[in-house]
C-alpha positions in Angstrom: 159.7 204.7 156.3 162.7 202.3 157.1 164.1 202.6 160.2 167.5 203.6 159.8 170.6 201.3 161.0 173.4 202.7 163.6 176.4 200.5 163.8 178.1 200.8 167.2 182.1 200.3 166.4 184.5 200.2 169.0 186.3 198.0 172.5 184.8 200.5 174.9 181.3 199.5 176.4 178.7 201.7 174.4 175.6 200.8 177.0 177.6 202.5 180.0 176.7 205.8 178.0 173.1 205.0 177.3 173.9 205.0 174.0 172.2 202.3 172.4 169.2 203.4 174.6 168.9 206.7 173.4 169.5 205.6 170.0 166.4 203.2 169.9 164.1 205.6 171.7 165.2 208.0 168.8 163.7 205.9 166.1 166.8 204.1 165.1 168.2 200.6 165.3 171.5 200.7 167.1 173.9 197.5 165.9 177.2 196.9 168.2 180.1 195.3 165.7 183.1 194.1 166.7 186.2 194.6 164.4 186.3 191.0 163.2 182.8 191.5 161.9 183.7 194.4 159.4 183.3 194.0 156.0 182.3 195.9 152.9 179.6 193.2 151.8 178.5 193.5 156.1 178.0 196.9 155.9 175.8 196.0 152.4 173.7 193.6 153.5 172.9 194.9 157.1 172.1 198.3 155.4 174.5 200.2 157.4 173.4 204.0 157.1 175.8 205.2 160.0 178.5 204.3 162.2 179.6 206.2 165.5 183.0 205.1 166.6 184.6 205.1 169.6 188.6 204.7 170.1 191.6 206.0 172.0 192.6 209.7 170.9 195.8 207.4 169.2 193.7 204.9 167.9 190.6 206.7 166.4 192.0 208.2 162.9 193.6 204.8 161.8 190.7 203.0 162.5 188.1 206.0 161.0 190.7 205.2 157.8 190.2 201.5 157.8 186.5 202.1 158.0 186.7 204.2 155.1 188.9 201.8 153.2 186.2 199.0 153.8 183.5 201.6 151.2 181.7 202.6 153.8 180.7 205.8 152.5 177.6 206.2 155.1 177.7 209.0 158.4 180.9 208.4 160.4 180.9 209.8 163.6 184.5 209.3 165.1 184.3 209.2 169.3 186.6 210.0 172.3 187.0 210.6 175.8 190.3 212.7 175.2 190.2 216.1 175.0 192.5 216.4 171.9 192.4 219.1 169.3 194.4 217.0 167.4 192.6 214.2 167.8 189.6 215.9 166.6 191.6 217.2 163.4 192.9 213.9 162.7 190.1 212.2 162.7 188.3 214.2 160.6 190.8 214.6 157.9 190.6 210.5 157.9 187.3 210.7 156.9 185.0 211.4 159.6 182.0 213.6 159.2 182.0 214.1 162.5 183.8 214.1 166.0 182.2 214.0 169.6 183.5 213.9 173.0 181.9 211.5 174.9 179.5 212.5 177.2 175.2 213.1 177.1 174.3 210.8 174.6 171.2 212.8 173.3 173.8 215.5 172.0 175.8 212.7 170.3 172.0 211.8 168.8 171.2 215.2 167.9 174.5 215.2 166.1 174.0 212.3 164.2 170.5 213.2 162.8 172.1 216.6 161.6 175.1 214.8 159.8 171.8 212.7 158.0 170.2 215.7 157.3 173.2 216.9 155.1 173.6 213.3 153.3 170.2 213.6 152.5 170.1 217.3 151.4 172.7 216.4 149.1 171.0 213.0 147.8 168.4 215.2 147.0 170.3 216.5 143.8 170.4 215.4 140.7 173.3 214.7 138.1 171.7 214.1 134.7 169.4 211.2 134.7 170.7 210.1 138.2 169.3 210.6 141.6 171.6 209.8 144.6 170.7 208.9 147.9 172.4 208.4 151.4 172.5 203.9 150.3 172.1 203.9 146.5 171.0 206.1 143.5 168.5 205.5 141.4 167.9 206.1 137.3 164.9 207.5 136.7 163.0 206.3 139.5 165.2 202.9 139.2 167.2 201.8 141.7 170.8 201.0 141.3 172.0 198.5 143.4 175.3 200.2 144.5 177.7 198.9 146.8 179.4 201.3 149.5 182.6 201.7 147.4 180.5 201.8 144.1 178.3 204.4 145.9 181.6 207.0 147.6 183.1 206.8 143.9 179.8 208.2 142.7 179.3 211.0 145.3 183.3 212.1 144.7 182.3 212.3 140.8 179.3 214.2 141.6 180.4 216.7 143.8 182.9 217.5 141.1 180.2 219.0 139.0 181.2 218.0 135.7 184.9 218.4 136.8 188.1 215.8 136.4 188.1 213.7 139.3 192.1 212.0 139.2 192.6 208.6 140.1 194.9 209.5 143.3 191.8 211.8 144.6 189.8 208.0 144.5 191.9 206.4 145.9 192.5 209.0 149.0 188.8 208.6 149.3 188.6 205.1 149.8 191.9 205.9 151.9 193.7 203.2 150.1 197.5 203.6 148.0 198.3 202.9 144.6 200.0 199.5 145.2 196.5 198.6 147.1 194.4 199.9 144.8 195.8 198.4 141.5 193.2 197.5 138.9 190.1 198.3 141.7 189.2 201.4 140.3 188.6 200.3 137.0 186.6 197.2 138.0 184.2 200.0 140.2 184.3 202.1 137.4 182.6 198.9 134.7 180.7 197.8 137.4 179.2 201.2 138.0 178.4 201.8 134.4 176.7 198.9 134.0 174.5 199.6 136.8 173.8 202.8 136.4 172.2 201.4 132.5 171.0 204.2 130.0 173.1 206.5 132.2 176.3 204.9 131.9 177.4 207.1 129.4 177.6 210.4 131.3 180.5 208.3 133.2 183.8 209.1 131.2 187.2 208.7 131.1 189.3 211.3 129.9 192.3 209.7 129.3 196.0 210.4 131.4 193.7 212.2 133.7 190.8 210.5 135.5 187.4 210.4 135.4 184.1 212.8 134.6 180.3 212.5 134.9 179.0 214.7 133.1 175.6 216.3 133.9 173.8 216.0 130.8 171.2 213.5 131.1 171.0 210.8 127.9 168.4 212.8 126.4 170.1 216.5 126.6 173.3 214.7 125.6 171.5 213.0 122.1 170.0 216.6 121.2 173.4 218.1 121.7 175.3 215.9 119.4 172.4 216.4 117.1 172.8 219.8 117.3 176.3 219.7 116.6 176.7 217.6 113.8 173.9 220.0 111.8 
């Protein structure tokens, strides 16, 4: 099994914590990143599975959003030393799965591998012909090749369960605007398709309203219109 991949994210000094330690004797490989090193082809090609973050209470839910922004769609766990309920609320309605107070780093670990858990409990289901996991889905058996953005769009259609997914509820997830998300949606949303190959066509548009995937699987979705048209 690979081991998975930690990215340390912040100014303050992570190793005065033990952090990085703990995290290596857990089984993971810990990463420190500096801001100027973000990207969402970095997070791709380092294999990013999780990122714990550590900011002022002022600073941590603008930066959890900018983290978000950049696709990464892996664990987020957002980090303080300020005691701040509404630091804590903030930066979990910016898109953290997580928030910890800084202290024993082996309940900051035990943390993280319970947020994996869930990611992986849900990766265990299945949408039609398509299987997602915590860094890509797969096609029967087949991996994808999904990047972080192509990825978060596909977990926000598949927790809809066959339901309308709006363009403005994409775009909150990627935690961008309109004006910055322009024509991006649609060029995930062709690039995704192709990808995802004989599956493609359980992602649809439904038109003035957003997007679906449907939960029909190629085959269930042939014998249906068969069905129909008898």
């Amino acid at each position: 099994m690979e081991t998975q991949r930690v990215a340390l994210i912040g100014n303050a000094d992570f190793t005065r914590y033990d952090l990085a330690v703990a995290l290596d004797a857990g089984g993971f490989a810990a990463q420190s990143l500096r801001w100027d090193m973000l990207s969402s082809s970095g997070f791709e090609e380092a294999r990013i599975e999780a990122c714990i973050l550590q900011a002022s209470a002022s600073e941590l839910a603008p930066q959890t959003r900018y983290l978000r922004s950049l696709g990464f769609s892996g664990v987020l766990i957002a980090c303080s030393d300020e005691a701040e309920q509404r630091c804590e609320i903030e930066a979990l309605d910016a898109g953290a799965d997580s928030y910890f107070l800084i202290g024993d780093p082996l309940t900051l670990l035990a943390r993280l591998r319970a947020c994996l858990r869930a990611r992986r409990a849900f990766g265990l289901a299945r949408v039609g012909d398509i299987t997602l996991g915590a860094t890509d889905a797969e096609v029967c058996g087949i991996a994808c090749g999904l990047t972080r953005r192509e990825l978060s769009l596909l977990e926000l259609l598949a927790q809809a369960r066959d339901g309308i997914v709006t363009r403005e509820e994409i775009l909150k997830r990627w935690s961008l605007s309109a004006a910055q998300g322009g024509n991006l949606i649609d060029v995930h949303v062709a690039r995704l398709r192709r990808k995802l190959g004989r599956a493609g066509g359980q992602l649809r548009t439904v038109r003035g309203r957003g997007l679906r995937l449907s939960v029909q699987s190629a085959d269930e979705a042939a014998e249906a219109a068969l069905s129909a048209a008898q």
